[in-house]
N, C-alpha and C positions, 0 to 999 in steps of 0.2 A: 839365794835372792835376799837384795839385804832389806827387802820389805819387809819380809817374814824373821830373819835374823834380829835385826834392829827393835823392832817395834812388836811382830805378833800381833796382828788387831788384824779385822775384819770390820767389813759391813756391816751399823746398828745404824738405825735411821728410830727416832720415838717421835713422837708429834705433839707431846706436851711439855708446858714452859710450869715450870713452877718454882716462884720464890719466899723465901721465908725471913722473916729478921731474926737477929742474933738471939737461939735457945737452945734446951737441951731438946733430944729427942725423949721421945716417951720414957718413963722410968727413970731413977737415980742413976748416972755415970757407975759403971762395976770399979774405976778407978777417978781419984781426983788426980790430975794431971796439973802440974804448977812447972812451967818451960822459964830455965832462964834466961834475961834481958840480952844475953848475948849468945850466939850460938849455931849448930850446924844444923838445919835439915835434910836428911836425905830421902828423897823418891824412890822408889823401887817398885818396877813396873811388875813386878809377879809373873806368873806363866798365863798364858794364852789360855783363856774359856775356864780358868780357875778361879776366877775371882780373890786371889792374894797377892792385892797389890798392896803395899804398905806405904807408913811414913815414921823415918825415925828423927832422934834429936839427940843433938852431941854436946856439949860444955864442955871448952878446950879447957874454960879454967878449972874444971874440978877434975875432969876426966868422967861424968856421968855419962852415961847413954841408956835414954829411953828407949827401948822399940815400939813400934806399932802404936803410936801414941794415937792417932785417931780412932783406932777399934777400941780400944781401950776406954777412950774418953767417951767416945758415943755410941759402946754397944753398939756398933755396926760394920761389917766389913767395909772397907775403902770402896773397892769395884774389880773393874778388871781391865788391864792394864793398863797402869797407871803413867801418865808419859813428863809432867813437867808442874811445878810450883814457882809462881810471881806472888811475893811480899809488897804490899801498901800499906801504912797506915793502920802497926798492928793486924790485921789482918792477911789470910792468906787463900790465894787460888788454885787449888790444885785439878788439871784436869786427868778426865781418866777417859782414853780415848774408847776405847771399847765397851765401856757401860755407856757413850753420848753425853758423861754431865761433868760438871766443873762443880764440886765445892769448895765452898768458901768458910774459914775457919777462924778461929783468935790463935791469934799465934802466942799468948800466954797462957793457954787453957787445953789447944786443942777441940773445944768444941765445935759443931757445925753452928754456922753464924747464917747459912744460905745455902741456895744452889741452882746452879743453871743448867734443866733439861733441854730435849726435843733438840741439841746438836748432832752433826751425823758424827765426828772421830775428830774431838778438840785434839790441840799438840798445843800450842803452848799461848801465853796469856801476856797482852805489855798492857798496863795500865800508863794512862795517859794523864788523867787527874784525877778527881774525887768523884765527876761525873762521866765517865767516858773511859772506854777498854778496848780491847780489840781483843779478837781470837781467831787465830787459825785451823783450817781443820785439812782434814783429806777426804779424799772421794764425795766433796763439796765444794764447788768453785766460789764460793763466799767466804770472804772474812767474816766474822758475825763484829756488830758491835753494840757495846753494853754499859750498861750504868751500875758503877761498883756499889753502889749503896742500896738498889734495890734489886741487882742480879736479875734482873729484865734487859732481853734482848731489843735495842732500839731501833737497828738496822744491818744491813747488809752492805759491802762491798765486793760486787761482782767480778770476776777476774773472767771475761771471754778468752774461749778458746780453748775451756777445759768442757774433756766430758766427767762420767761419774767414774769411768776407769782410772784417770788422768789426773784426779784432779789434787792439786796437792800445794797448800801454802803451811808454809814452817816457822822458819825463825827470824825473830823481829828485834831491830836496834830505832831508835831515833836519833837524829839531829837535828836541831832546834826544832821548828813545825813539821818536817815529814817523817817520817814514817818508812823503811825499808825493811823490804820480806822478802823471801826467797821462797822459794816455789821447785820445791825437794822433790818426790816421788815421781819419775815421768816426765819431768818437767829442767827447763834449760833457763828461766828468766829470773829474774831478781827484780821488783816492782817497787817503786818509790809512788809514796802517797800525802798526799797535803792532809794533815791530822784537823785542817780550818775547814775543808770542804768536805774530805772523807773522800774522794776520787782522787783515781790514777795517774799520776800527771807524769809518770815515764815505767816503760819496759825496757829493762838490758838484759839481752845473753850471754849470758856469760863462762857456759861451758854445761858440760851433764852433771843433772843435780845437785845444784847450790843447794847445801845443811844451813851450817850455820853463820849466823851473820854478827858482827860487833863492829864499833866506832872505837876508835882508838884518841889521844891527847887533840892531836891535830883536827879530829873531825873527819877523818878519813874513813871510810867505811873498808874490812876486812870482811873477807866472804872465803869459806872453800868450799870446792865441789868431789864428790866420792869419786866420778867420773864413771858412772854405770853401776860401778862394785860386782858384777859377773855377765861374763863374754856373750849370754843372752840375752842379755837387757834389748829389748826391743828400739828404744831410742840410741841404742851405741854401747861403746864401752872403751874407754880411754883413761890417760894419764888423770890421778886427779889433780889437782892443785890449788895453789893458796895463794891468793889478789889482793892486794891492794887497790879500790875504787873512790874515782872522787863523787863526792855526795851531791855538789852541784849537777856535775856535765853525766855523770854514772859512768864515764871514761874508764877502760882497766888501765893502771899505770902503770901498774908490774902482775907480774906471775912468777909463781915459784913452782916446778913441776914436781912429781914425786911418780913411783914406779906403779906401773898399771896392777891395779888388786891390793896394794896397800888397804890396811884398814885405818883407815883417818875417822877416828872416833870423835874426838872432842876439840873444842879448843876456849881461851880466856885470856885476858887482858892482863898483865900484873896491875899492882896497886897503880901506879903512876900512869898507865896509857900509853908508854911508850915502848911496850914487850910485847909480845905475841910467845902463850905456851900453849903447846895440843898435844895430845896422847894416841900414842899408835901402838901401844901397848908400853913403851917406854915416854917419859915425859920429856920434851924438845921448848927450847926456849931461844928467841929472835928479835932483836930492837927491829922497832919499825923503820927503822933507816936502813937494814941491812940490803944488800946487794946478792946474796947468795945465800941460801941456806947453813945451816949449821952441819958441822960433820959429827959431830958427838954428841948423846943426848944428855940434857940437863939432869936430869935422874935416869941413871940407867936401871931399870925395875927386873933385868934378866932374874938375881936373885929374890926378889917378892911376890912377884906373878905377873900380870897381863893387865893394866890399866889402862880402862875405856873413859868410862866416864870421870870429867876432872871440872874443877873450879877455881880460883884466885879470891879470897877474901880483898878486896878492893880497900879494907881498911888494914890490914895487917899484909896484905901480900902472903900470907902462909898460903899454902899450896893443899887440897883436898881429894884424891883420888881413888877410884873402887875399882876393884877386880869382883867381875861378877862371876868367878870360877865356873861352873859349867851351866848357870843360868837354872840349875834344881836346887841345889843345898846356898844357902845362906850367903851372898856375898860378904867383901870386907874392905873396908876405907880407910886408905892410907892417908896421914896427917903429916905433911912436911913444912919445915919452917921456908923463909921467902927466897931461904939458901938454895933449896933443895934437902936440904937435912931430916931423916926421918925422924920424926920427933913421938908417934905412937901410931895405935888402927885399933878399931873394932867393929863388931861385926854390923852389918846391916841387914835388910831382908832380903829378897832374891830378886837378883837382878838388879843393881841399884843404877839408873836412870838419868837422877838430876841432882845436883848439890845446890842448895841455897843457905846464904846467911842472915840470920836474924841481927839485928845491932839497937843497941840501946835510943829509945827514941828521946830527942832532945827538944 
């Protein structure tokens, strides 16, 4: 089930909110953490009810790598299972869906800067501007929404129609004022939201379990769906596939289908907007004009492992991807240039999750 596979989390409900401004925690840091201006983060969601989840840091240009730079910097474990980090304005969100909280960090230091309790199982985070965020969670039919500067939760957006079993919002893209999310676990619809009102102003279905969502050059919204990922899935179990939507009308305009059970882990934009590459253990790459799929994969990884989780540095196009070998021992992330060209890898923590880049603030 790829509930359990994918993610690992259960049921935490807390009931209290608490925010803090940018300090140390109690005691001296056991390390001083100095991250530089340009560079990779990677997520690593840990094992299930372990509490080690981690966060590391990569410097293509020296070839450093940090690990576990937050326990490190703040004398404290991460949580447990850690699922997805959004970079704003130096700053960073990372949530951790089964401890309920989101911290908030300096992405030159590592320290905690804040954090947002009392969520039931955050997934991932789109900041909107310097007052206003959104969060997605599961087994909660609310987005929460929040104010980055004091990490107080300011309200809610209700999604009817979900129960606590059901309930499941995911992955968030914008164009210009709205707001689209997909609605992964359980769930068939992809919701578009006015970011001026904070309400629903359309629902499309668009096939079983829409992941992940992005806007590409045109403004086009891309979405794929796992299509159940096992023959018991209660709501079905079908082809998954990869759409093209228009953002206005939520119209599909095309479909691309792929063989039932496929594992459709990831996907990212190249630098320009006008690519589409996603990881199914090998890494696949499609203009957004294509007509048919690709028959050959962009990176064929048969010789290096099994890459799930991937990213596109958006300012270089280099290409970031991790094999989380058997989800106990140590994952490790491959760094390819925008060719495809393996250019190095090192190690990450277990299970690694999310890739993000930090870049020089100007």
């Amino acid at each position: 089930m790829k509930k359990v596979v994918w993610n690992l989390m259960t049921f935490v409900a807390f009931i209290t909110l608490a925010t803090f401004s940018c300090m140390k925690n109690e005691g001296a840091p056991s390390e001083v953490i100095t991250l530089e201006q340009n560079g990779v983060f990677v997520v690593n969601q840990g094992n299930y009810n372990y509490s080690n989840s981690s966060i590391d840091f990569y410097c293509p240009d020296n070839g450093k790598v940090l690990n576990s730079v937050f326990q490190k910097a703040n004398q404290m474990k991460l949580g447990d299972v850690a699922q997805s980090m959004t970079i704003y304005d130096k700053k960073a969100w990372i949530a951790v869906n089964n401890s309920g909280t989101i911290y908030s960090i300096d992405t030159d230091t590592a320290l905690e800067c804040g954090r947002i309790e009392g969520l039931t199982s955050p997934r991932y985070i789109h900041i909107l501007n310097s007052n206003k965020g959104y969060i997605t969670q599961m087994y909660d039919n609310r987005i929460a929404i929040f104010n980055p500067q004091s990490n107080q939760i300011t309200g809610y957006i209700t999604v009817d129609g979900m129960d606590s079993f059901n309930a499941s919002t995911e992955s968030m893209t914008q164009v210009e004022d709205y707001l689209f999310v997909t609605c992964w676990s359980y769930q068939k619809e992809i919701l578009k939201i006015d970011t001026r009102t904070d309400k629903i102003v359309a629902r499309k279905q668009v096939g079983i379990q829409p992941y992940k969502i992005l806007h590409d050059v045109n403004q086009k919204i891309w979405c794929y769906t796992d299509g159940g990922s096992w023959e018991e899935n209660p709501i079905g179990f079908e082809k998954p596939k990869l759409m093209r939507i228009d953002a206005n009308t939520l119209e599909i305009e095309k479909e691309f289908f792929f063989e039932k059970g496929i594992y459709f882990a990831d996907f990212s934009m190249n630098e320009k907007g006008d690519a589409i590459l996603w990881s199914d253990g090998n890494i696949w790459k499609m203009g957004i004009g294509a007509e048919v799929l690709p028959e050959k994969p962009f990176i064929d990884a048969s010789t290096i492992g099994f890459l799930t989780t991937m990213s596109v540095d958006s300012r270089t196009g280099e290409i970031y991807a991790a094999d989380c070998m058997d989800y106990v021992q140590c994952g490790v992330v491959y760094h390819f240039s925008k060719d495809g060209e393996l250019q190095g890898k090192f190690k990450a923590g277990i299970s690694p999750v999310h890739i993000v880049f930090k870049r020089t603030t100007k």
